[in-house]
C-alpha positions in Angstrom: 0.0 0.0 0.0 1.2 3.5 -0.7 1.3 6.5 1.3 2.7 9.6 0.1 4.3 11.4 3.1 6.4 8.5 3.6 10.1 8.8 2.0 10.1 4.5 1.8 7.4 2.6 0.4 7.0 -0.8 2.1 5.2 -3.1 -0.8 3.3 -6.9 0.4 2.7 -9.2 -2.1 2.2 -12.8 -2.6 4.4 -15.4 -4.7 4.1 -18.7 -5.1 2.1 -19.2 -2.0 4.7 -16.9 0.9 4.3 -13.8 1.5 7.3 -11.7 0.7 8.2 -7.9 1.8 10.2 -5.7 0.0 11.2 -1.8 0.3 11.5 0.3 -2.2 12.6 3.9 -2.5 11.3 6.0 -4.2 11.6 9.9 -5.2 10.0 13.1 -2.4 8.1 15.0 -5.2 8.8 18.5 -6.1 7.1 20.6 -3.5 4.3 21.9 -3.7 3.2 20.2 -7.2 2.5 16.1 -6.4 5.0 15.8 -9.2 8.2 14.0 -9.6 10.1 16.2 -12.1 12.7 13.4 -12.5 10.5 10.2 -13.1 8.3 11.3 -16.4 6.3 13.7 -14.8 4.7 10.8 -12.4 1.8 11.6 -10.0 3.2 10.9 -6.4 0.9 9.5 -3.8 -1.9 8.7 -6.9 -1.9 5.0 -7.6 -3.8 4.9 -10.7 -4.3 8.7 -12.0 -6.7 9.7 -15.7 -5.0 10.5 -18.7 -2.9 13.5 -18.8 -3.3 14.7 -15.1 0.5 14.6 -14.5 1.3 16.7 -17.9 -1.7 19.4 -16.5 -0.6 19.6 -12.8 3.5 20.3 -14.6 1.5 23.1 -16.3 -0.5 24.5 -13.7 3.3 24.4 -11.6 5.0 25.9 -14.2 2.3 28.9 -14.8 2.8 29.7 -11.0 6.7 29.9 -11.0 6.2 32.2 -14.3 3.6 34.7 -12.3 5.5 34.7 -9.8 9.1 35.7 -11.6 6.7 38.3 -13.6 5.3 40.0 -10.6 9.0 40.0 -8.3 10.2 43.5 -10.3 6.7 45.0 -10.1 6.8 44.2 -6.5 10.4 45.3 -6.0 9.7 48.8 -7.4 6.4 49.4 -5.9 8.5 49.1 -2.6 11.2 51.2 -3.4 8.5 53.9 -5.0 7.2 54.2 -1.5 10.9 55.2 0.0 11.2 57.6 -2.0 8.5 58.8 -1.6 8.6 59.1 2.4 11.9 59.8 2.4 10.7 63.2 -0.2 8.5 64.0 2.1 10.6 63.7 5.4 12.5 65.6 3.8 10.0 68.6 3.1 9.5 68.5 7.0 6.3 65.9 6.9 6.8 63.0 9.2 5.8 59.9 8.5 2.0 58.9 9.5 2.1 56.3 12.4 -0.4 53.7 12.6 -2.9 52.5 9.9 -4.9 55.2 8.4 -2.6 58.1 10.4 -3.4 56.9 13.9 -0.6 58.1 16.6 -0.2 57.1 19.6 1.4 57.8 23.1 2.7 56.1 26.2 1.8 57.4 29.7 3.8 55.9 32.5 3.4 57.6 36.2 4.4 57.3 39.1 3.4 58.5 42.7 3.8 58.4 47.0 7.6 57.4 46.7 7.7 58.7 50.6 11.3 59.1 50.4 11.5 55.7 49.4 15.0 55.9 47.8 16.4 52.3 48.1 14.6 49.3 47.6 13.3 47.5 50.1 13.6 43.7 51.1 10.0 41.3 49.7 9.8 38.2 49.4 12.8 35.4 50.2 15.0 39.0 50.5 14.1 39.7 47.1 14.3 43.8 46.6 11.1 45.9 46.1 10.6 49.4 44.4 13.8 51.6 44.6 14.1 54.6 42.7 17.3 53.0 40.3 14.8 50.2 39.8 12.3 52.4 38.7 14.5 54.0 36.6 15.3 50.7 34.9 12.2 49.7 34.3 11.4 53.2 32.6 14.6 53.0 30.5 13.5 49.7 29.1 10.2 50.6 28.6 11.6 53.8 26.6 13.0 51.5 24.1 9.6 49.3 23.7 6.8 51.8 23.4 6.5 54.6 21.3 6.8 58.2 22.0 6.7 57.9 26.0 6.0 60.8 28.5 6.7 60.5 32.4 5.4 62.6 35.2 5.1 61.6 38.7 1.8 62.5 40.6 3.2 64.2 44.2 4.8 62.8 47.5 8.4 62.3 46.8 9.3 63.8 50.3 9.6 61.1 52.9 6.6 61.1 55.2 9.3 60.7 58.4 10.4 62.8 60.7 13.8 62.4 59.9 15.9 63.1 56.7 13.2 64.7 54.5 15.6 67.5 53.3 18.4 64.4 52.2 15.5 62.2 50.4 14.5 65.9 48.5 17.6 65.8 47.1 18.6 62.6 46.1 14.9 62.0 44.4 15.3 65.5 42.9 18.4 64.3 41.2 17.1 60.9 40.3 14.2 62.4 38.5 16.6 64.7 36.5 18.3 61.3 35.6 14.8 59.8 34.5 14.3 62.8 32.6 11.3 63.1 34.1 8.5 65.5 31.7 6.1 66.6 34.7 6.2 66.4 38.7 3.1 67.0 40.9 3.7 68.3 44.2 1.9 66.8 46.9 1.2 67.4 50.5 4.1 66.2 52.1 6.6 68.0 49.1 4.8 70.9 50.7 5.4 70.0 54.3 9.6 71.2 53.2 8.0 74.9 53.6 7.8 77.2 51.2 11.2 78.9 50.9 13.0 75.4 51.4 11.1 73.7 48.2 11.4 76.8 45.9 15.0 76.6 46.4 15.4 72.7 45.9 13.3 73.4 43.1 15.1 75.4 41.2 17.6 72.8 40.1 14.8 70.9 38.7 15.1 70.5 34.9 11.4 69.5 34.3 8.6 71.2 34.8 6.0 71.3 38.6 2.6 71.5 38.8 0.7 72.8 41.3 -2.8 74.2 40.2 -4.3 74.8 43.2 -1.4 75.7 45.3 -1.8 79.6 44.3 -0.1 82.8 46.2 -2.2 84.8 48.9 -2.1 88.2 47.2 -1.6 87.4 43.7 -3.6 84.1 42.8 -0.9 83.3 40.7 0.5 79.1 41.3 3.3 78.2 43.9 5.0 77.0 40.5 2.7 76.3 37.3 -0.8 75.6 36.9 -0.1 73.5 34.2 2.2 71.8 32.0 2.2 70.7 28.5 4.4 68.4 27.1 5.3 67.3 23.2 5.9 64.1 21.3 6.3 63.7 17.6 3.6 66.5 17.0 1.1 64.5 20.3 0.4 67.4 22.9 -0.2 66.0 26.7 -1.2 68.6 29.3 -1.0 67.8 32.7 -3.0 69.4 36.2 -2.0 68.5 39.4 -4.5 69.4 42.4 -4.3 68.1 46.4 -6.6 68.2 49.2 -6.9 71.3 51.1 -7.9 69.4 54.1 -4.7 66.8 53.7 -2.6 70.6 53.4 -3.7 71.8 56.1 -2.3 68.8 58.6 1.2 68.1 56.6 2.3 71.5 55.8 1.1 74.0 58.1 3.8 76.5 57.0 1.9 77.0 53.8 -1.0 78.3 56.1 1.3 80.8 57.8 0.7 84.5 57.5 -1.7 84.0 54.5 0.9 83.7 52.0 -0.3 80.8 50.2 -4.1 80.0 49.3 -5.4 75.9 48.5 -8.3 76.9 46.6 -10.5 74.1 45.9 -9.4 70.9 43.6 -12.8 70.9 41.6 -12.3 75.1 40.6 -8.4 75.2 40.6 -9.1 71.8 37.2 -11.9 73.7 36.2 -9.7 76.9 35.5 -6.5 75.0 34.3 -8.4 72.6 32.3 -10.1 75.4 30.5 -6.9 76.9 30.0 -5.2 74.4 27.6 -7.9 72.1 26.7 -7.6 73.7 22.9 -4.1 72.8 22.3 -3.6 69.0 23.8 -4.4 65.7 22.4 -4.2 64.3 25.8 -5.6 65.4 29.1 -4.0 64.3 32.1 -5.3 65.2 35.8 -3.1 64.0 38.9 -5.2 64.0 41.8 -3.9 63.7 45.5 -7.6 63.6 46.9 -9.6 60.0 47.3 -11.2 58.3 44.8 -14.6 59.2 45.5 -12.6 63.1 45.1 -11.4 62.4 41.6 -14.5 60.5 40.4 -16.6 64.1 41.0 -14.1 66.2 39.6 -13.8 64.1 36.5 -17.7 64.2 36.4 -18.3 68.2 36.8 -15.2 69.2 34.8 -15.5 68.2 31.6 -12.5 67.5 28.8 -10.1 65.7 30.8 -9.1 62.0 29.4 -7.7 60.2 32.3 -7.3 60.9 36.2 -4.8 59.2 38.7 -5.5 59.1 42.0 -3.4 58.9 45.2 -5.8 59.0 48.1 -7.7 56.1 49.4 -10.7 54.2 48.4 -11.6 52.3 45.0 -14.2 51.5 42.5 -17.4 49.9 44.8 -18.5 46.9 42.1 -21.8 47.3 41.3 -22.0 51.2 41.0 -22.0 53.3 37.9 -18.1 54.1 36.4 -17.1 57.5 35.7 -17.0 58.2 31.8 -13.5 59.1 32.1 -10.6 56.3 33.4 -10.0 56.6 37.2 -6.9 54.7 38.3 -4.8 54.7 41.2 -1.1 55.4 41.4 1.5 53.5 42.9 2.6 53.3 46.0 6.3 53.7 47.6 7.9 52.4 44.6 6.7 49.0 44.0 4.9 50.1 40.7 4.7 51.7 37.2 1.5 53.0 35.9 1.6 52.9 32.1 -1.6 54.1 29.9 -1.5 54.3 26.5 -3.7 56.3 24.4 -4.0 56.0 20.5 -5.7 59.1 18.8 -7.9 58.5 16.4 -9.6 61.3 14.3 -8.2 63.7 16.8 -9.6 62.1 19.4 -8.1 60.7 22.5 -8.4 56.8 23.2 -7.4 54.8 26.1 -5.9 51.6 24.5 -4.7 49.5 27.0 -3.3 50.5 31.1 -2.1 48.5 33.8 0.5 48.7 37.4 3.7 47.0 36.2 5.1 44.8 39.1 8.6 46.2 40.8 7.7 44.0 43.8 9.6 40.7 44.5 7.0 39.0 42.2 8.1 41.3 39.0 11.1 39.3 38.0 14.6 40.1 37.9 15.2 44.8 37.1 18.4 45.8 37.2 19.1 48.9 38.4 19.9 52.4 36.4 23.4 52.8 36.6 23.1 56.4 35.7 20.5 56.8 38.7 22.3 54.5 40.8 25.3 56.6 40.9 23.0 60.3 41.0 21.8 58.2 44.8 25.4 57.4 45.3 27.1 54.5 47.6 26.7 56.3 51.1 23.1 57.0 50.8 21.9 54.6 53.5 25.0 55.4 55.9 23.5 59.3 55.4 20.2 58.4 56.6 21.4 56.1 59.1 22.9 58.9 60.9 19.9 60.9 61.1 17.4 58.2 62.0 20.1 57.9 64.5 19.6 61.8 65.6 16.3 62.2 65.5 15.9 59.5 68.1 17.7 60.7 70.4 16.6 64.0 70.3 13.1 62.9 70.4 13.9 60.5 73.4 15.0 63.4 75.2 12.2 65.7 74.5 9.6 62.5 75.5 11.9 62.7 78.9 11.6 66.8 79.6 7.9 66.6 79.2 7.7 63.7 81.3 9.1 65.2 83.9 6.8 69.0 83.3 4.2 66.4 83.2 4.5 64.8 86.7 4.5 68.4 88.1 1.9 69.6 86.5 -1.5 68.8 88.8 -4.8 66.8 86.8 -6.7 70.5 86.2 -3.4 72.2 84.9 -3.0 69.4 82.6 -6.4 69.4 80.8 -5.7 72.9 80.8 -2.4 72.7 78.7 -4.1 70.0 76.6 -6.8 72.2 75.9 -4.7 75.3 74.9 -2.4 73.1 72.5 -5.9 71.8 70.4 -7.2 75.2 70.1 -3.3 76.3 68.5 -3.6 73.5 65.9 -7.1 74.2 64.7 -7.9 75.9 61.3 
């Protein structure tokens, strides 16, 4: 019995009353044709074909390789017709249209609430977790992969300890240069530095910092900007940064001082800048420092922005209504990088895909920046070390002197200087 695929053909037949078995070879036909060019033009794998089918499947065979070597130049300078004919017109100063019928596209990665947060801490089996050098990896990569990425971060850089906020200022401030970083936010705890302070470490910043509600007492006009617009391959993407009042108030009371800096409200401070740029970005961005429930009514009174972020608590309740507009919440400390990308189509911007990218134990082996790594520099944790180191003390010795006011002080005279200390922190 035959069978075609087989490159041996194993042939039973019966003489003189014994079965004998013989192999015989035979010829793999030309590919893609059944034929065997060198035995007559013989069918393979047809035992008894009609008249003639071998000479018309050689024809049919034939007529394809002869199409096919007529259509290879017309092919050939079709192809080279349309270099020219973009490399004419990237010459005349008209990029090149990206995506089918002229659809762009750009990558949003954020993040947000390092916390001073500088070096990575220990996970799972003493994996490392977060870390701005690992960040800063992770962007690098991700620089190369997607297309025509912008980075902001959305506020909190500052650590939220007592000790060695004005080091971690610093070092992140350089790190972000070293990210190229296209926006920063500043949040609650950025603002906790004081005034003076953070204009100062500020100034070396090479990127631009929103604060749109953060406006000066006499003036109205912003601690820094209101807004910030940034460029990619002719893709605008404007940015608004707002933050609680409330969370203000308790983190960074110097701001309060002497009236010389307002928080006006989150929902009129994006109303304003949102209105103010809306007609010259593709993309919308608001960073949000408030809850979710916060951003989720700004996003639904203010209309025109394309995506918020988050950094407060709370989250999406299942079984109640979505906001029109993308809600999601920034990372946290480090162990996370936001990316959204939105393709515009029609001039229109649309959220394509978004999701947290693990830096966490879990997210596989990210080397570190070695640019960034170097900006932190080997004596970082020794630095902070030494102040944890202070501050301890010093506070250990303060907890002891008011002890001891404490046990002179009778049970009236103490509700008394409790009372007086609440009404000196109250609004």
């Amino acid at each position: 019995m035959y069978k075609s695929r087989c490159h041996s053909v194993r042939v039973q037949f019966r003489r003189e009353g014994k079965v004998r078995r013989r192999i015989l070879s035979r010829r793999r036909p030309t590919r893609g044709t059944g034929i065997d060019s060198r035995d007559g033009g013989k069918v393979a794998g047809v035992r008894n074909p009609p008249p003639g089918f071998g000479e018309r499947r050689a024809k049919e065979a034939r007529e394809r390789q002869q199409r096919h070597e007529r259509s290879t130049p017309l092919r050939t300078l079709k192809i080279s017709v349309a270099l020219a004919a973009t490399f004419i017109l990237a010459l005349a100063g008209f990029p090149p249209q990206s995506g089918a019928n002229g659809e762009k596209s750009v990558t949003l990665l954020f993040t947000s609430d390092f916390s001073g947060q500088v070096m990575p801490r220990k996970g799972c089996g003493g994996r490392p977790t977060g870390g701005l050098a690992r960040n800063a990896g992770k962007v690098a990569e991700l620089r190369r992969t997607e297309k025509n990425v912008i980075l902001i971060d959305c506020g909190d850089f500052v650590s939220d300890q007592g000790y060695g906020r004005d080091l971690t200022a610093q070092v992140f401030l350089k790190g972000m240069n070293g990210m190229m970083y296209d926006a920063v936010v500043l949040g609650p705890q950025d603002l906790a530095l004081g005034p003076g302070h953070l204009k100062c470490l500020l100034a070396d910043a090479i990127f631009p910092v929103v604060t749109s509600n953060v406006v000066n007492g006499e003036t109205g006009a912003p601690f820094e900007k209101g807004c910030a617009v940034i460029e990619r391959e002719g893709i605008r993407v404007g940015v608004v940064g707002v933050l609680p009042e409330g969370e203000v108030k308790r983190t960074a009371p110097a701001f309060r001082e002497g009236g010389m800096f307002r928080i006006l409200p989150m929902e009129e401070a994006a109303r304003k800048a949102v209105s103010e740029i809306r007609g010259r970005v593709d993309v919308l961005v608001l960073a949000c420092q408030g809850s979710y429930d916060e951003t989720c009514r700004i996003v639904e009174e203010v209309p025109g922005i394309d995506i918020a972020i988050f950094a407060g608590n709370g989250r999406h309740i299942p079984g109640t209504p979505l906001p029109a507009t993308p809600v999601l919440q920034s990372p946290h400390r480090g162990s996370a990088l936001g990316i959204a990308r939105f393709d515009i189509r029609d001039g229109k911007a649309v959220l394509a895909k978004h999701r947290l990218i693990s830096l966490s134990c879990k997210g596989g082996n990210i080397p570190e920046d070695p640019v960034v790594a170097a900006l932190i520099g080997p004596d970082f944790n020794q630095k902070l070390a030494g102040l944890k180191m202070k501050f301890t003390a010093g506070q250990d010795e303060t907890i002891l002197k008011e002890a001891k006011e404490l046990w002179k002080l009778s049970p009236k005279a103490y509700l008394e200087r409790e009372r007086k200390k609440q009404e000196s922190t109250e609004p």
